[in-house]
FINU-219706 format. One record per residue: y, z, x of N, C-alpha, C, O in turn. Coordinates in steps of 0.05 Angstrom, whole numbers, padded with zeros to 5 digits, always signed. Layout:
<sites>
YZXYZXYZXYZX/...
</sites>
This chain:
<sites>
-03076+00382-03010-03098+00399-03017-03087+00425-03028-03084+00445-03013/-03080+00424-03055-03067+00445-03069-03060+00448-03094-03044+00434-03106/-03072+00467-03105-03073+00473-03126-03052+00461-03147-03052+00468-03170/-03031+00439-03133-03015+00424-03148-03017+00405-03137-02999+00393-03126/-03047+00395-03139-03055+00365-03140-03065+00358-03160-03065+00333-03162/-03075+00371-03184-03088+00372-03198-03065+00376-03227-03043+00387-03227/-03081+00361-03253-03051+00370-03274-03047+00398-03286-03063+00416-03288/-03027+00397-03291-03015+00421-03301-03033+00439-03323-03034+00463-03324/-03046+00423-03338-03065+00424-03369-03082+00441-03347-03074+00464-03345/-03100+00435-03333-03126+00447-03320-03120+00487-03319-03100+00500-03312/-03136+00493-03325-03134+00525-03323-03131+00524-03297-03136+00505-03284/-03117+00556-03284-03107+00561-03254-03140+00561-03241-03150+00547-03224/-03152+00582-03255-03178+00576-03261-03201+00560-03233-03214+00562-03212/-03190+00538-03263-03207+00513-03250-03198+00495-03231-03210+00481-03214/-03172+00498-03236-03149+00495-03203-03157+00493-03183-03165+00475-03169/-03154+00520-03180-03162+00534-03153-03201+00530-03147-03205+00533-03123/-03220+00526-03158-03234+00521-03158-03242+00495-03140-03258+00494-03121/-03226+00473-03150-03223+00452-03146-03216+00439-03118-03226+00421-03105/-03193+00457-03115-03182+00461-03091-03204+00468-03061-03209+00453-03042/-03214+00495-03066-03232+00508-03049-03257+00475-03047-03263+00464-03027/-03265+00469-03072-03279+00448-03070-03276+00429-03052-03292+00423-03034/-03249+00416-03056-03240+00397-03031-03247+00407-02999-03259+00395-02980/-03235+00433-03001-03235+00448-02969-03268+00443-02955-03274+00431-02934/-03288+00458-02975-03316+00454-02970-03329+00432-02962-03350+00432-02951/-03312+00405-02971-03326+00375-02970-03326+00382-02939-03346+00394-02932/-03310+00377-02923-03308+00368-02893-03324+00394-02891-03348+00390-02885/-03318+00420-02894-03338+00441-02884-03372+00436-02878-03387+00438-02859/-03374+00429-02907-03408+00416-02903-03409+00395-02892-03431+00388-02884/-03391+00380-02889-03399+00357-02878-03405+00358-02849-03421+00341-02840/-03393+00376-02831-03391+00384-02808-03417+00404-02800-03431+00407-02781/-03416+00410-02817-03447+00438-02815-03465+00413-02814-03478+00406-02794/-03465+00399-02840-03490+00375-02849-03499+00361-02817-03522+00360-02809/-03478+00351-02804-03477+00337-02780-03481+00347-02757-03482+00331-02738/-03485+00382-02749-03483+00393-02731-03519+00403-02736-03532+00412-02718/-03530+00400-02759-03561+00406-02765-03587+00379-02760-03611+00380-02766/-03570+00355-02747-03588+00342-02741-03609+00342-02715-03606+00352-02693/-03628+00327-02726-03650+00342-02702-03653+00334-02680-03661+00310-02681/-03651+00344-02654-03644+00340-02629-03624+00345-02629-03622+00360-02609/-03608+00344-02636-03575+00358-02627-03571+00379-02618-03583+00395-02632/-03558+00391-02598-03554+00414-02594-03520+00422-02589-03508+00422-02568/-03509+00428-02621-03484+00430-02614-03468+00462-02614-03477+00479-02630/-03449+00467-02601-03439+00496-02590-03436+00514-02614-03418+00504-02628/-03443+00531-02623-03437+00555-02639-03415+00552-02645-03405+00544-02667/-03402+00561-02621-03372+00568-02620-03353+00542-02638-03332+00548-02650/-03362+00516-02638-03338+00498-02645-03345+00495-02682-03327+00487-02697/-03374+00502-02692-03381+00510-02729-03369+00522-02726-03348+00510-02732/-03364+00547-02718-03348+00576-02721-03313+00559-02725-03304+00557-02747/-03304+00554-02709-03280+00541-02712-03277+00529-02736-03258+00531-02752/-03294+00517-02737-03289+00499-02765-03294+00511-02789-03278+00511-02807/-03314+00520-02789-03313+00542-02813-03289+00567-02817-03286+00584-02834/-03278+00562-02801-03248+00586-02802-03224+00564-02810-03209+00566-02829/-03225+00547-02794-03202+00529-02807-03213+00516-02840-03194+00505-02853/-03230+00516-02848-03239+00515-02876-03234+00545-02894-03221+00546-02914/-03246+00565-02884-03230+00582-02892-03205+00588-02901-03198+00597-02923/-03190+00582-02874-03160+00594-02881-03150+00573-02896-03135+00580-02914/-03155+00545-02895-03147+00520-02907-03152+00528-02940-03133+00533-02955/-03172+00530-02947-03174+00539-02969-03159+00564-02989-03156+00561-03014/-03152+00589-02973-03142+00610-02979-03113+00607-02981-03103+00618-03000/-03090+00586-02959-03076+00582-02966-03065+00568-02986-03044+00572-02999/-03080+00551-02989-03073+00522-03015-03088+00539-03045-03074+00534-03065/-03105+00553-03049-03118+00559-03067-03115+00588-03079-03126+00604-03064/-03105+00600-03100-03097+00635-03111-03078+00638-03100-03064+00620-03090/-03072+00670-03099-03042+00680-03103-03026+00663-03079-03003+00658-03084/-03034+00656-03060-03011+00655-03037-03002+00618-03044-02979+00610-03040/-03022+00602-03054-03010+00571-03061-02990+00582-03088-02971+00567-03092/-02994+00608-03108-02986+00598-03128-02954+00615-03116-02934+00601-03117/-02952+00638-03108-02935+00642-03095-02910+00627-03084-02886+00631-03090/-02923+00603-03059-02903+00592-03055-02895+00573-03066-02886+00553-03053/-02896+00575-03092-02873+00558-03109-02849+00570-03108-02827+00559-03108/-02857+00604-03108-02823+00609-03108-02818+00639-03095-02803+00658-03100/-02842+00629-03071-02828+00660-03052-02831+00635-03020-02849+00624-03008/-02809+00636-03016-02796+00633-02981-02816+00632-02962-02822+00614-02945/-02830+00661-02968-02846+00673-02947-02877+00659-02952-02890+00649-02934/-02885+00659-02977-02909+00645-02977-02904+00617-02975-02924+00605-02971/-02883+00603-02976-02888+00578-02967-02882+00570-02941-02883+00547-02931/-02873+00595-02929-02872+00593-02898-02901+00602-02894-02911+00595-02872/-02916+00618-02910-02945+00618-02897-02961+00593-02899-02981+00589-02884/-02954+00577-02917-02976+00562-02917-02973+00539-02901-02993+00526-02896/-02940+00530-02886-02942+00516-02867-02957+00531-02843-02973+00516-02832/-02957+00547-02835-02963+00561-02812-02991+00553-02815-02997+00535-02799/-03010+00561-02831-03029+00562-02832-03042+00526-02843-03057+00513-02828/-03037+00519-02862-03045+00486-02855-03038+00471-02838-03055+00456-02828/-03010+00469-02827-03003+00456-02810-03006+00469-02784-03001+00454-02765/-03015+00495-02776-03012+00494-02749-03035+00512-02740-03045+00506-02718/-03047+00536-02755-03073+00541-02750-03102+00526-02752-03121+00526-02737/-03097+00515-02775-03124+00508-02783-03124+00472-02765-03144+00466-02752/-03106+00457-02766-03104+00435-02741-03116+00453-02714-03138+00445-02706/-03106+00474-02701-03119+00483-02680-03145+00490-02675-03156+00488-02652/-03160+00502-02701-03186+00515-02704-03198+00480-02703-03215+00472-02687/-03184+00465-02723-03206+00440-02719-03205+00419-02699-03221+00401-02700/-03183+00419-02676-03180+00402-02662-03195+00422-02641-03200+00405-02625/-03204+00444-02632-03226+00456-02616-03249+00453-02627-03268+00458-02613/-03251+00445-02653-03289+00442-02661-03294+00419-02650-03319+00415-02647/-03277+00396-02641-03284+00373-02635-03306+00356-02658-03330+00351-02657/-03295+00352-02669-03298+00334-02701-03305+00303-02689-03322+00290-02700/-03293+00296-02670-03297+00266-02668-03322+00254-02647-03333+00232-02644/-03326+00282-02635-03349+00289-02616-03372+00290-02626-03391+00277-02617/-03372+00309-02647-03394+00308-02668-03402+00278-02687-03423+00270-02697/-03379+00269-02688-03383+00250-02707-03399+00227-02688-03417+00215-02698/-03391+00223-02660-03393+00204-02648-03429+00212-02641-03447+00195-02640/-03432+00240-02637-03467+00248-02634-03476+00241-02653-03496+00228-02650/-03467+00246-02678-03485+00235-02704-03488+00207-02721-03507+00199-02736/-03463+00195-02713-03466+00170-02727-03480+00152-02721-03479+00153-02696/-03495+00133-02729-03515+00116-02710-03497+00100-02693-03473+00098-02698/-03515+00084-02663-03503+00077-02642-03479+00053-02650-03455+00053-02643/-03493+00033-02664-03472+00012-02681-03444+00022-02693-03422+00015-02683/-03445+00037-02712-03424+00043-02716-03403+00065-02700-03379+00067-02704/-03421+00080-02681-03398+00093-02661-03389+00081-02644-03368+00089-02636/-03401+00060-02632-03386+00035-02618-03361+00032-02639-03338+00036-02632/-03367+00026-02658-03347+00000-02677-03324+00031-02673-03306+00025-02658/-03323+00054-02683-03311+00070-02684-03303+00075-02658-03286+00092-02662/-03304+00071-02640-03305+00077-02610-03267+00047-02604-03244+00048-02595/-03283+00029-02617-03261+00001-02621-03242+00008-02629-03220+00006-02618/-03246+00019-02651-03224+00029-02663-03204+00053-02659-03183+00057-02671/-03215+00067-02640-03200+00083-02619-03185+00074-02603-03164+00085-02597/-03197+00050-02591-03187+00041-02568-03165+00008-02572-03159-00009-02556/-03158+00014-02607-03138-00012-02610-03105+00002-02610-03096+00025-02613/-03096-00019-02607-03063-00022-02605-03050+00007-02628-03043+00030-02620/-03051+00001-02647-03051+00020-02674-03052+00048-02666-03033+00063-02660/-03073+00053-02666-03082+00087-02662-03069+00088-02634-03050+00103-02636/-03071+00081-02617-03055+00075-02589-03022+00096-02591-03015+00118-02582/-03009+00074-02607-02981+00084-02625-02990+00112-02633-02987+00133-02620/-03000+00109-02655-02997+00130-02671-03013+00160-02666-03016+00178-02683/-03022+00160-02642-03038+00181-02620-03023+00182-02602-03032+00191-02581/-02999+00173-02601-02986+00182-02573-02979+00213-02581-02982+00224-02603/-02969+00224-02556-02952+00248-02563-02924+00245-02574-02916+00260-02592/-02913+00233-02565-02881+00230-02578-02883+00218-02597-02864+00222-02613/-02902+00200-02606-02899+00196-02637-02917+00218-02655-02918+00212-02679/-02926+00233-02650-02942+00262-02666-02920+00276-02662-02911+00288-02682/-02905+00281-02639-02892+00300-02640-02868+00293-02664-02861+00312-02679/-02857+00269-02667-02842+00265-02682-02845+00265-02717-02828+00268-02734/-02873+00260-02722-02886+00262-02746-02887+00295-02752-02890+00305-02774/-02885+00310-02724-02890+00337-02739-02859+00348-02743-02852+00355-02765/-02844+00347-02723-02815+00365-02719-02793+00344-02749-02782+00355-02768/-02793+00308-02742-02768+00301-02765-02775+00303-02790-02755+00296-02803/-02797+00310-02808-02805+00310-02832-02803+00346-02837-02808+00356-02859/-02797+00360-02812-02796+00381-02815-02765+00396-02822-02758+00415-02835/-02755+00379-02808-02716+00386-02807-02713+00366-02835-02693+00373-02847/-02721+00353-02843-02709+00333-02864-02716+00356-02897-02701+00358-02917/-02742+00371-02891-02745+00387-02905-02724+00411-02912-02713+00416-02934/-02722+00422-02891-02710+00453-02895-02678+00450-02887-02665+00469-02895/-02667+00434-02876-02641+00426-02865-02634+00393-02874-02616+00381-02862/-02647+00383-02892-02646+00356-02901-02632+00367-02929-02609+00360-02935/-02644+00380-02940-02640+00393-02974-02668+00383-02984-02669+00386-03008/-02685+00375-02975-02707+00371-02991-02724+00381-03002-02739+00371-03019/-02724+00415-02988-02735+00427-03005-02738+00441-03026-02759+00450-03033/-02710+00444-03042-02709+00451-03071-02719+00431-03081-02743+00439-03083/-02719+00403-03091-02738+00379-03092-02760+00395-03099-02768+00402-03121/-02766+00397-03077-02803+00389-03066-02808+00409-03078-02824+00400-03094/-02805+00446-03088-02812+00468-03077-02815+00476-03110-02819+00500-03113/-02814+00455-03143-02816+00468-03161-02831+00432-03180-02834+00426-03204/-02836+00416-03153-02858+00398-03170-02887+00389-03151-02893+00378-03129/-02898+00401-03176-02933+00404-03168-02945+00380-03141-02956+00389-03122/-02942+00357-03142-02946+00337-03137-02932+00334-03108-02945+00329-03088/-02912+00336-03107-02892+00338-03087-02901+00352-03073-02906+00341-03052/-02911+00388-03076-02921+00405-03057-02944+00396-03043-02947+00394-03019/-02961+00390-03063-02993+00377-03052-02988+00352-03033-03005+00347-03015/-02969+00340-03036-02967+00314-03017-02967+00332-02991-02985+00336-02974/-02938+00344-02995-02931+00363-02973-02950+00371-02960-02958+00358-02941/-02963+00395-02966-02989+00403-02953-03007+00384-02940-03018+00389-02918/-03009+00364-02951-03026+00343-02937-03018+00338-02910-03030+00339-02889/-02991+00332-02917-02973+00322-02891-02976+00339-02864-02983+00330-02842/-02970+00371-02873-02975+00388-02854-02997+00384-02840-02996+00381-02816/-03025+00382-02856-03049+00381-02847-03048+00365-02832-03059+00370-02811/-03036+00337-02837-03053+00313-02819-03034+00309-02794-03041+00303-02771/-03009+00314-02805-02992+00310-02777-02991+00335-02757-02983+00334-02734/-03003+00360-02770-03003+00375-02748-03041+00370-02735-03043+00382-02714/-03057+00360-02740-03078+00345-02729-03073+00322-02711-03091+00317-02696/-03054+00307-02711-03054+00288-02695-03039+00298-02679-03043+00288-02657/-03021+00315-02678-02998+00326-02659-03021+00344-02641-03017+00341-02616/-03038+00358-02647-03053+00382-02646-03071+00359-02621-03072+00363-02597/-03083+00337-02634-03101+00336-02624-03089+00315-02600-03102+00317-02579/-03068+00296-02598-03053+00294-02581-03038+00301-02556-03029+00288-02538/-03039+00325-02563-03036+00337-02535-03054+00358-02521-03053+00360-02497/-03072+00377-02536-03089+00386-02523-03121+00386-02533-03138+00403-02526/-03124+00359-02552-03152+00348-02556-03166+00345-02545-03161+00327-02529/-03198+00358-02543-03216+00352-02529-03239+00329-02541-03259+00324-02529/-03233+00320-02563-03244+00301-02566-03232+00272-02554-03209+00265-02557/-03257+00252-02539-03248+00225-02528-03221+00209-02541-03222+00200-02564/-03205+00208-02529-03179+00192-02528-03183+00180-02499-03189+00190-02477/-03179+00156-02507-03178+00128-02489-03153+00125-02484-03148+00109-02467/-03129+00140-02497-03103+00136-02495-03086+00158-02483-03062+00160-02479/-03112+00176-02478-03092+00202-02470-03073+00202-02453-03076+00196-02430/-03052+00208-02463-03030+00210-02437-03036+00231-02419-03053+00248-02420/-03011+00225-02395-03014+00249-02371-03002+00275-02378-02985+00279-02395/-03014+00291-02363-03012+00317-02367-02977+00326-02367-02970+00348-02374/-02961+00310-02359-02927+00316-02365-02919+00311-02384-02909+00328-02398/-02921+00282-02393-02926+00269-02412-02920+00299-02441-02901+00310-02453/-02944+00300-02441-02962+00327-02460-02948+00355-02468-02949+00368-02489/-02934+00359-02441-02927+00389-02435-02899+00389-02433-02886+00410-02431/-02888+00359-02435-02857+00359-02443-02854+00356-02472-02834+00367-02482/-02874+00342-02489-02873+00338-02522-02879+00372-02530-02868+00388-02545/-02893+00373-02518-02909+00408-02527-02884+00429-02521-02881+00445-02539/-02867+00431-02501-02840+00438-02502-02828+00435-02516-02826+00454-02532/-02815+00416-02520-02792+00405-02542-02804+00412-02575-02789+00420-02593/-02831+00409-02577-02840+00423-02610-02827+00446-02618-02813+00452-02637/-02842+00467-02583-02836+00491-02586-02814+00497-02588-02809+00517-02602/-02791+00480-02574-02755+00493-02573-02751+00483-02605-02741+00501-02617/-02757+00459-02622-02743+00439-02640-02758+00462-02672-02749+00461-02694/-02776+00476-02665-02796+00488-02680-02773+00515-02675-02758+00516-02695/-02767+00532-02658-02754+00557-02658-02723+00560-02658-02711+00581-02659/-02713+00536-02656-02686+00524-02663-02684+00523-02694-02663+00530-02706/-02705+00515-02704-02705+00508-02733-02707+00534-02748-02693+00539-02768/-02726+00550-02738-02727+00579-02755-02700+00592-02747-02685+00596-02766/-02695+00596-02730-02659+00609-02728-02632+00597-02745-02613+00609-02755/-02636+00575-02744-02628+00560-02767-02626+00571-02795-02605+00576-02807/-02651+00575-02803-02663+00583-02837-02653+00607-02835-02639+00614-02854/-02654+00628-02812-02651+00650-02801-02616+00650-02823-02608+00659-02844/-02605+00634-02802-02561+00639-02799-02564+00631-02836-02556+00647-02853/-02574+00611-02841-02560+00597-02867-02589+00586-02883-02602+00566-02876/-02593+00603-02904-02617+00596-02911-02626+00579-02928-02611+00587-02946/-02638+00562-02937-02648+00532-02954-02636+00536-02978-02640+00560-02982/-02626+00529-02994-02606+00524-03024-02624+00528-03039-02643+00512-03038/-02625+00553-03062-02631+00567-03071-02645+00590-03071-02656+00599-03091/-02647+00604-03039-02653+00621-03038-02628+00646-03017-02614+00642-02997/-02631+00663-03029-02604+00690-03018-02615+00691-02988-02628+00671-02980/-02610+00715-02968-02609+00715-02948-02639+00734-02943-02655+00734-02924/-02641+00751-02972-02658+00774-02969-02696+00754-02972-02719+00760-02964/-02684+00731-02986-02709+00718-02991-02713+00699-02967-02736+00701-02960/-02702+00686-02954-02708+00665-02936-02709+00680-02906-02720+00669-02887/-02696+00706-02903-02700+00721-02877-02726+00715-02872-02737+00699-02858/-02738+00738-02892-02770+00742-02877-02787+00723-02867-02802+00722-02848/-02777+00700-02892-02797+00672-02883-02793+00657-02859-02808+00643-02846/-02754+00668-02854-02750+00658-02825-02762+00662-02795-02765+00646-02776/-02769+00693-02800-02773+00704-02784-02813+00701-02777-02823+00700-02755/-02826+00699-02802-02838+00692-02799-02856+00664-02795-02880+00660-02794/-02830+00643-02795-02834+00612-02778-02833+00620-02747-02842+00612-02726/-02820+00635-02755-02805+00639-02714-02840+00646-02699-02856+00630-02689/-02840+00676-02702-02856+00688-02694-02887+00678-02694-02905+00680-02677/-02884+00669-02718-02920+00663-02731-02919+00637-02711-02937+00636-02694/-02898+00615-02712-02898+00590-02697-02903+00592-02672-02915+00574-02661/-02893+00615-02658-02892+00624-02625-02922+00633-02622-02935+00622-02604/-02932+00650-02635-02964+00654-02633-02985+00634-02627-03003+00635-02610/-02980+00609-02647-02996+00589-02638-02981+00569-02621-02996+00555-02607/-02962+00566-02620-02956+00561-02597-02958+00569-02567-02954+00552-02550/-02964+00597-02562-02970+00602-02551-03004+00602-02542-03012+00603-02519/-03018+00602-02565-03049+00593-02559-03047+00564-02549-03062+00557-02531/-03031+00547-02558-03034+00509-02552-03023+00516-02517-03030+00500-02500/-03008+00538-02511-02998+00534-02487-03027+00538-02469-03041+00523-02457/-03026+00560-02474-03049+00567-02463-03079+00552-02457-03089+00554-02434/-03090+00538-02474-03109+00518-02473-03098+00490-02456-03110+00476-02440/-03067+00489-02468-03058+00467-02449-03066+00474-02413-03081+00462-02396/-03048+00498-02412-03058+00504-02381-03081+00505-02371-03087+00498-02348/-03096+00514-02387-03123+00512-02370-03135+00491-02374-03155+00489-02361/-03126+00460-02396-03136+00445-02386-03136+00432-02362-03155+00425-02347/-03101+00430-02361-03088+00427-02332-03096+00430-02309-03096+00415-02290/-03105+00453-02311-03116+00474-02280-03145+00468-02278-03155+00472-02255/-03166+00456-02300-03185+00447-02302-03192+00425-02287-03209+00423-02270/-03175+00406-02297-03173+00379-02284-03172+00371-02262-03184+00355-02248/-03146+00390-02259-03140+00392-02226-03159+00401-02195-03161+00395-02171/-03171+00420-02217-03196+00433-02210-03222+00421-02197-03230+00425-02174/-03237+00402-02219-03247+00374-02222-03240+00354-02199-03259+00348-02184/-03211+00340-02193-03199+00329-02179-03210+00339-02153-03221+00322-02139/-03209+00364-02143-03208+00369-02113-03238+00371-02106-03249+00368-02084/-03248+00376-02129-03289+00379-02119-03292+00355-02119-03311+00352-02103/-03283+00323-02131-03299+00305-02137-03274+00290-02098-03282+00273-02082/-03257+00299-02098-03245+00283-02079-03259+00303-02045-03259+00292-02024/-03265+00323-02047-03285+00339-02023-03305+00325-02022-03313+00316-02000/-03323+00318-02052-03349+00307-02042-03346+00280-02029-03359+00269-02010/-03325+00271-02046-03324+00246-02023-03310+00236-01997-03309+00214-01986/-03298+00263-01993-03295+00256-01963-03326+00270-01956-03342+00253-01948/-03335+00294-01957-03358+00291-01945-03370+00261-01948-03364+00244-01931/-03384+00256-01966-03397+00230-01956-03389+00209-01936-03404+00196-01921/-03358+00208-01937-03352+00187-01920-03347+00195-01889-03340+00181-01870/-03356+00228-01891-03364+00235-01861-03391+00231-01853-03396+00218-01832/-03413+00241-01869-03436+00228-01866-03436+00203-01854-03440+00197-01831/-03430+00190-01875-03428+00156-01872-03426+00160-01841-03444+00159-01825/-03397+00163-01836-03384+00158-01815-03403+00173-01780-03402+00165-01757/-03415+00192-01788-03437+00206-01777-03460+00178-01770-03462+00169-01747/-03471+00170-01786-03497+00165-01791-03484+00136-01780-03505+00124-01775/-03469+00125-01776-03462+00099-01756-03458+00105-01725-03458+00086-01710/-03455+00125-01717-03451+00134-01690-03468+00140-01675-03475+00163-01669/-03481+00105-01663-03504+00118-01646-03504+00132-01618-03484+00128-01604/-03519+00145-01608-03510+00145-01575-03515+00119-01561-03527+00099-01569/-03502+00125-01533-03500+00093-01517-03522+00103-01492-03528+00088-01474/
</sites>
């Protein structure tokens, strides 16, 4: 989703136009689905989504997509922000929640199946998201692939895609609140969500010492520094939601295991006659 998805002939123009267009499809589509009648869905998770459409758009679309063709720093913004903001804004709107309220009962079953096969199974684990986000990431910037990638149109737009979807499944893999039938345990989660974070700030110190082939030290610093930092920010929001899902749960666990020992004192009450 980027202004070099589109051919070269098209005015920047109509480009960028185009672009924002794409971003809006899921935008309305999500508004469209959250306005049906009887529904009553949270403020707060439109708002999410309309921000990750926002920023989704702003990055891929005008100065900052056309930018990072050949500044460091804007193409370190636009990972940050497709791949790792706007996955967070939309993996809290709960997209699959909504979908599952709105689609008729037949096909959210069938979609429900399809959650719950072998396939998505795999490819919703955490260690395999985690791996779709971190080795396509080192193959990039410590592979050599990104002089390649970083001066043909087509190439970038794949790219961008990539960010988007693998930081969504990574995103929503470990601290998704939408239904997973597969979800792993909470260690599970919080050891992949570790290792992102170390394999993610290992990698900017990296760019940091010795910076990607064809750019000096004065151009790839800043962008370094701002993988590091910008990456630790939302990382640190995924931490955060992680824990309190954690502490939620756990939470959950001790009220639902009290009520039932109460009951089974009752019970145990209500058999005890006098003699």
């Amino acid at each position: 989703m980027s202004p070099a998805l589109l051919p070269a002939a098209i005015p920047a123009g109509a480009t960028d136009t185009a672009v924002v267009v794409l971003w809006l499809i899921p935008g309305a589509a999500y508004y469209a689905a959250t306005r049906r009648p009887g529904l009553v869905w949270p403020r707060r998770r439109t708002t999410l989504w309309c921000a990750g459409v926002l920023l989704g758009a702003a990055a891929t679309a005008g100065p900052v997509a056309t930018a990072a063709h050949a500044s460091f720093v804007a193409s370190m913004a636009v990972h940050l922000l497709v791949g790792m903001v706007v996955p967070l804004l939309w993996v809290l709107a709960a997209p699959g929640t909504l979908a599952l309220k709105w689609l008729p009962v037949r096909v959210s079953r069938r979609m429900t199946r399809i959650l719950r096969s072998a396939p998505v199974r795999v490819l919703s684990h955490p260690v395999t998201a985690g791996l779709l986000v971190t080795v396509p990431l080192w193959a990039l910037y410590v592979g050599g692939l990104y002089p390649q990638v970083v001066h043909e149109p087509a190439a970038m737009a794949l790219l961008h895609l990539h960010f988007l979807l693998s930081g969504l499944l990574f995103t929503f893999a470990v601290i998704g609140i939408d239904p997973n039938p597969h979800r792993s345990s909470a260690v599970v989660r919080g050891f992949v969500l570790l290792a992102s974070i170390a394999a993610h700030g290992i990698l900017a110190k990296l760019l940091y010492a010795a910076p990607p082939p064809g750019f000096i030290a004065s151009q790839a610093d800043p962008g370094a520094l701002l993988m590091y930092y910008g990456g630790d920010a939302v990382h640190a929001g995924m931490l955060i939601i992680f824990g309190w899902q954690v502490y939620s749960a756990a939470r959950q666990r001790d009220v639902r295991r009290g009520a039932r020992h109460a009951r089974e004192a009752r019970q145990r009450a209500g058999t005890r006659r006098p003699s």
